[in-house]
C-alpha positions as semicolon CSV with decimal commas, in nm:
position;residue;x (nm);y (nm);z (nm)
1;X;2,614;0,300;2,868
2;X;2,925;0,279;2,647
3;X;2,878;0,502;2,302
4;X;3,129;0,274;2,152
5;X;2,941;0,023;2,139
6;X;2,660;0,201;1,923
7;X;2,687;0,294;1,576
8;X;2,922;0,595;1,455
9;X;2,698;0,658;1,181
10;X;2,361;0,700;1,378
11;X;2,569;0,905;1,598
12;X;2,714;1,133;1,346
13;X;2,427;1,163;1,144
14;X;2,210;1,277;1,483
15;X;2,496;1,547;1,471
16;X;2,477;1,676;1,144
17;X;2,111;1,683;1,178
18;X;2,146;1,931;1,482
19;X;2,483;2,124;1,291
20;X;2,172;2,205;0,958
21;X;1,967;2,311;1,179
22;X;2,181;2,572;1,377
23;X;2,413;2,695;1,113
24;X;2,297;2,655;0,759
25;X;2,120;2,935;0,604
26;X;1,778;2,791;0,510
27;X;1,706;2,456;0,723
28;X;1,490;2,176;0,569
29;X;1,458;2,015;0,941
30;X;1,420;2,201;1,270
31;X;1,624;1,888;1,455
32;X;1,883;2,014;1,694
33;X;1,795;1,702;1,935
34;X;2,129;1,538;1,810
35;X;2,330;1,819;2,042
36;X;2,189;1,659;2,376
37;X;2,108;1,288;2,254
38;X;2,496;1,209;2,099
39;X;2,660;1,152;2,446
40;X;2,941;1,422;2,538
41;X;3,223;1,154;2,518
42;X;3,116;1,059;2,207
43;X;3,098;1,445;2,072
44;X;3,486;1,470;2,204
45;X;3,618;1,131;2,046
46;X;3,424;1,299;1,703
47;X;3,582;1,637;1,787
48;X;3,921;1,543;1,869
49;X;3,952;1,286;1,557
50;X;3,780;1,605;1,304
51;X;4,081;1,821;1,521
52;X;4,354;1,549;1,423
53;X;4,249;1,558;1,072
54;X;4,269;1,935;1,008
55;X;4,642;1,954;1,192
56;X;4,720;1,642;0,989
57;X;4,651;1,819;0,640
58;X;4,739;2,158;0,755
59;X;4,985;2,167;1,126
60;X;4,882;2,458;1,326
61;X;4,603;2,589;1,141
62;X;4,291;2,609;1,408
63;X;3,926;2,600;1,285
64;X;3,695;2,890;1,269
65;X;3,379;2,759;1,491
66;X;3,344;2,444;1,656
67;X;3,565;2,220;1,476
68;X;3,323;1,934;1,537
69;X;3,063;2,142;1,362
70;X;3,299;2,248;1,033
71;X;3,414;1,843;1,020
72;X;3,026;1,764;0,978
73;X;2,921;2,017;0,779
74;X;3,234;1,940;0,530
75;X;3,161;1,546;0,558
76;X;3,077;1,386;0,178
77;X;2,733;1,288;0,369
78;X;2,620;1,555;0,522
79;X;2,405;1,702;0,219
80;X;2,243;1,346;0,172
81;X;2,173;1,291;0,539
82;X;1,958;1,621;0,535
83;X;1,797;1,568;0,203
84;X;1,715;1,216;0,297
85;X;1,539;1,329;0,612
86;X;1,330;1,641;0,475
87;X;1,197;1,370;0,205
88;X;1,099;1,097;0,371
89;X;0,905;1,328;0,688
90;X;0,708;1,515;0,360
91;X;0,626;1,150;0,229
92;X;0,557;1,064;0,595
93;X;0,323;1,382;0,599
94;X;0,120;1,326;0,279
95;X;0,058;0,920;0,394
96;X;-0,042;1,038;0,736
97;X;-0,325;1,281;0,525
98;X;-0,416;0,979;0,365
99;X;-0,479;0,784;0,668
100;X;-0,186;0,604;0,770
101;X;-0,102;0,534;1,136
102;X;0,180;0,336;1,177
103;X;0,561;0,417;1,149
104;X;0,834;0,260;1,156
105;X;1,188;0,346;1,139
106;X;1,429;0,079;1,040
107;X;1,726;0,160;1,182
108;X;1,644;0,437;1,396
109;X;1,965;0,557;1,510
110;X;1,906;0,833;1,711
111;X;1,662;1,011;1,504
112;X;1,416;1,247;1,714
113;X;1,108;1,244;1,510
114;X;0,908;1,122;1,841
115;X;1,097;1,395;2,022
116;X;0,985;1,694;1,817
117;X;0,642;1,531;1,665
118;X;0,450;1,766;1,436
119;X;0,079;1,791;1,549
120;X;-0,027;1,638;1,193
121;X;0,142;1,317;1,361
122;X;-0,046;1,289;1,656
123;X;-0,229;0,975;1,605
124;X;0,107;0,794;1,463
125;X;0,215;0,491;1,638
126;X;0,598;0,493;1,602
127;X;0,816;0,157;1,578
128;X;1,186;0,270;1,624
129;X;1,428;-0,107;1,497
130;X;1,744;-0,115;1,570
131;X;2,038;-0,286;1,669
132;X;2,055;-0,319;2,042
133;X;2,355;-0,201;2,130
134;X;2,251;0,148;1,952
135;X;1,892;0,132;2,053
136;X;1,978;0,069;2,463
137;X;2,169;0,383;2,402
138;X;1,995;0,625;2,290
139;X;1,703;0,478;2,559
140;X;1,927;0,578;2,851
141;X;2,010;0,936;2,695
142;X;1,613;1,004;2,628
143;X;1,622;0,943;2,989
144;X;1,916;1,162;3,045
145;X;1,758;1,420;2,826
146;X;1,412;1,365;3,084
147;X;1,244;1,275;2,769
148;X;0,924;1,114;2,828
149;X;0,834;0,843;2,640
150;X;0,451;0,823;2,565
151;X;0,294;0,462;2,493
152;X;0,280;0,561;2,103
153;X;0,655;0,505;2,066
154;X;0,756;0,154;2,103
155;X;1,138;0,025;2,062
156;X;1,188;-0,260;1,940
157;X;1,568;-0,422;1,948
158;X;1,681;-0,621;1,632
159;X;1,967;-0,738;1,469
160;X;1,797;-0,756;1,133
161;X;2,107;-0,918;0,996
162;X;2,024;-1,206;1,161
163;X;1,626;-1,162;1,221
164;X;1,375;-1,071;1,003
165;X;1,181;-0,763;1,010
166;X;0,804;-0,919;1,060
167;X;0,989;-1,159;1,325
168;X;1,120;-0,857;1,534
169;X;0,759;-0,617;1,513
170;X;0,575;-0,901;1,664
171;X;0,709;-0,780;2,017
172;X;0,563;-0,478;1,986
173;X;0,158;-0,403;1,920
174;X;0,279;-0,374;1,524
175;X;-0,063;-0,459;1,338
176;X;-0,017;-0,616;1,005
177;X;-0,334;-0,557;0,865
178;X;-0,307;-0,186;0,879
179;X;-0,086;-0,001;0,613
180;X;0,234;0,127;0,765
181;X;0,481;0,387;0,621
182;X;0,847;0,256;0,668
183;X;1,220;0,485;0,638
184;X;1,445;0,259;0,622
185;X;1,767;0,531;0,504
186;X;2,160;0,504;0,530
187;X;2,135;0,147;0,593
188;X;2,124;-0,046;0,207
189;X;2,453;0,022;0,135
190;X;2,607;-0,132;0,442
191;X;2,432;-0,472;0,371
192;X;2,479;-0,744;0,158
193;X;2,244;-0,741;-0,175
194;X;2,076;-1,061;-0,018
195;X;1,991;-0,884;0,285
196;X;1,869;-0,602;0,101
197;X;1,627;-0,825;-0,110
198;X;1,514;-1,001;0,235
199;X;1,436;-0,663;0,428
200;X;1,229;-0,534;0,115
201;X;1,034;-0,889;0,097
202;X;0,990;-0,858;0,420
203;X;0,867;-0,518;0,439
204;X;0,617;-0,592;0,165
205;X;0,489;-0,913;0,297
206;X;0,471;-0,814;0,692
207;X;0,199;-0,559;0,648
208;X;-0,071;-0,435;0,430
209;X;-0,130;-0,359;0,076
210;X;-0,079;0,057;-0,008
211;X;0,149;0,097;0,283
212;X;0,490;0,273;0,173
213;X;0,867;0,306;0,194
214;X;1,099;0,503;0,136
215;X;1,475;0,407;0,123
216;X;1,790;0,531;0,012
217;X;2,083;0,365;-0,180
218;X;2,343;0,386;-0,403
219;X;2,407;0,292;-0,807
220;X;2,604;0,006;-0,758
221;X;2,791;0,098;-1,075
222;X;2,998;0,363;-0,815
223;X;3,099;0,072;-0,620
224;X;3,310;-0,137;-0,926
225;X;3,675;-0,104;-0,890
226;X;3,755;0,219;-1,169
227;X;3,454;0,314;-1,223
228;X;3,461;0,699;-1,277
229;X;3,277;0,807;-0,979
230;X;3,254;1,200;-0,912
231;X;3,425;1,345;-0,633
232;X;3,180;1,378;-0,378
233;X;3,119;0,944;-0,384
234;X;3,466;0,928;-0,344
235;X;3,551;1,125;-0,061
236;X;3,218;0,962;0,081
237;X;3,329;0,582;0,027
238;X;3,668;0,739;0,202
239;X;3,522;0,843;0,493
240;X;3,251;0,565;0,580
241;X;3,548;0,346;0,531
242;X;3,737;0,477;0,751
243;X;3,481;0,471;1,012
244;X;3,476;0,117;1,001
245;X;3,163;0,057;0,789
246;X;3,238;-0,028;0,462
247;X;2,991;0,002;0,168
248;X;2,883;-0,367;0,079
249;X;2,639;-0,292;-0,205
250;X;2,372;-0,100;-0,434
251;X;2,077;-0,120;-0,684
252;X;2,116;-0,058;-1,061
253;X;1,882;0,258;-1,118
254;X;1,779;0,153;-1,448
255;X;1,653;-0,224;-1,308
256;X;1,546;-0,139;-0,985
257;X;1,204;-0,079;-1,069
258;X;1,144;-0,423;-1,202
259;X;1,323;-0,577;-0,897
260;X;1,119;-0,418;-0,660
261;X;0,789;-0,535;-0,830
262;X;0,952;-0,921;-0,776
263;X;0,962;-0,820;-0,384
264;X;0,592;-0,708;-0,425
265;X;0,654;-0,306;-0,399
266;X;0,584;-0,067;-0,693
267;X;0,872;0,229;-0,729
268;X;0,663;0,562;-0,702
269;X;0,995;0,788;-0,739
270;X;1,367;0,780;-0,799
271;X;1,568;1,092;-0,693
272;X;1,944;1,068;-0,726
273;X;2,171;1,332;-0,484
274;X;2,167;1,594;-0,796
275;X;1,818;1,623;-0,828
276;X;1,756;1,619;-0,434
277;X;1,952;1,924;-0,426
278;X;1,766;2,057;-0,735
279;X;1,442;2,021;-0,526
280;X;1,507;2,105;-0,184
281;X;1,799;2,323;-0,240
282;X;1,785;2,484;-0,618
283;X;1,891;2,825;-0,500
284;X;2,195;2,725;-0,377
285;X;2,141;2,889;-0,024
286;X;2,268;2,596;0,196
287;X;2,529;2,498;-0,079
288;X;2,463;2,164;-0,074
289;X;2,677;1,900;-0,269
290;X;2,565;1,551;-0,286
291;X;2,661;1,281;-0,531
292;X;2,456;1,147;-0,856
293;X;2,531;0,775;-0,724
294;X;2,343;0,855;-0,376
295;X;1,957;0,759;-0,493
296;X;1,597;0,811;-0,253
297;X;1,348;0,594;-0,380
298;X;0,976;0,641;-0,269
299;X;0,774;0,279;-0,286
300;X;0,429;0,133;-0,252
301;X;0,300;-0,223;-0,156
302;X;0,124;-0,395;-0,448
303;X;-0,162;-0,702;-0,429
304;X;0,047;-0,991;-0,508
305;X;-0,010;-1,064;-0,940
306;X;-0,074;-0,680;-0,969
307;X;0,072;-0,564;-1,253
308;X;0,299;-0,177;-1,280
């Protein structure tokens, strides 16, 4: 299988899951699955371009550590793609006490949440969407990594940018009349706002009432040309950019609660990346920076004519 032909993103994000997990101080995940699922080829390419980078801003100056490690850990993401994860497994872990059984994972990536299941998830049925090219990747290392896959896990291929999300679960044993909790995170702001809208009406209207979601996204106020963003968005925009996936659009934080009630979803919480940090990081021990633009947002399905 050719990494190339998978997603950078799931690939580096894997990574910096595994990187928190061995290096930082006080870990929010125990997730170092990312060090034997990212393909060795495609750890090198990451390692030689973080290596090319350094000698570019400073000529001769070698790393302390793995220099693939230091790149992640100083990448404008890397704070958000922990954060992001710790949240929505706790949300996972308080619907699964309230009797939830299905998962799914909207572009999966290579997360390893069906690798290192929690015995409170033992009844989940887990729904892993994604893009094909990334999915039939990470399939063949699971096989590499003689990872078994039981019957609960199902994988289900999908280029939601041209399918729809109910479309794509009916080849799997997806039931729609049983509520579901959904992650669906790093993946908004590389759409287009009408894809966005689609992939939330769809989410709402493919399965039952009280199932949940949680998402991520960013104020789309930090994507106008000028607008005073802080330091951390920028460097962030910089980098996805220059992996080749752009940032194509966001939510207003002040409206979003009223849109998602038009898709037929009621907004339980709203954390931007300050007040992630404030929660899963207030004493400071991991030193995590994230960005006030980067937002996790925690929803509920609504009856249709319900009101907030």
């Amino acid at each position: 299988m050719n990494p190339s032909t998978a997603s950078r993103t799931a690939l580096a994000t894997s990574l910096m899951r595994a990187v928190h997990s061995r290096c930082d101080p006080a870990p929010l995940l125990d997730d170092t699955w990312g060090d034997r699922l990212v393909p060795e080829s495609a750890q090198a390419a990451f390692r030689q371009r973080a290596m090319d980078r350094m000698y570019a801003t400073v000529p001769g100056q070698m790393p302390e550590g793995d220099s693939l490690d230091v790149a992640l850990r100083s990448n404008a993401a890397y704070a958000d793609v922990i954060l992001r994860s710790r949240y929505a497994e706790d949300a996972l872990k308080e619907a699964v006490a309230r009797g939830i059984e299905q998962y799914v994972i909207v572009g999966a990536g290579f997360d390893s949440f069906m690798c290192r299941r929690p015995d409170w998830a033992n009844n989940l049925t887990i729904y892993e969407v994604d893009h094909p090219a990334t999915q039939r990747l990470k399939r063949h290392r699971l096989t590499a990594c003689k990872v078994s896959v039981p019957s609960s896990v199902q994988f289900v291929e999908a280029d939601l940018a041209m399918e729809a999300l109910g479309t794509a679960l009916t080849r799997s044993s997806f039931r729609t009349d049983r509520p579901t909790f959904f992650s669906w995170l790093g993946v908004t702001m590389y759409l287009t706002r009408e894809a966005n809208l689609n992939a939330l009406r769809a989410i709402a209207s493919c399965t039952s009432v009280a199932s949940e979601l949680v998402f991520t996204y960013v104020d789309e106020a930090a994507l106008n040309p000028g607008h005073a963003a802080d330091e951390s968005f920028r460097r962030l925009k910089a980098e996805v950019s220059a992996a080749g996936e752009t940032f194509l659009s966001g939510f207003d934080p002040s409206t979003l609660k009223d849109l998602l009630l038009e898709t037929g979803l009621l907004l339980l919480e709203d954390l931007d990346g300050n007040q992630a940090v404030a929660r899963y990081d207030a004493a400071g021990q991991n030193a995590f920076r994230s960005a006030a633009a980067a937002h996790i947002a925690h929803v509920r399905g609504i009856a249709p004519g319900t009101a907030a």
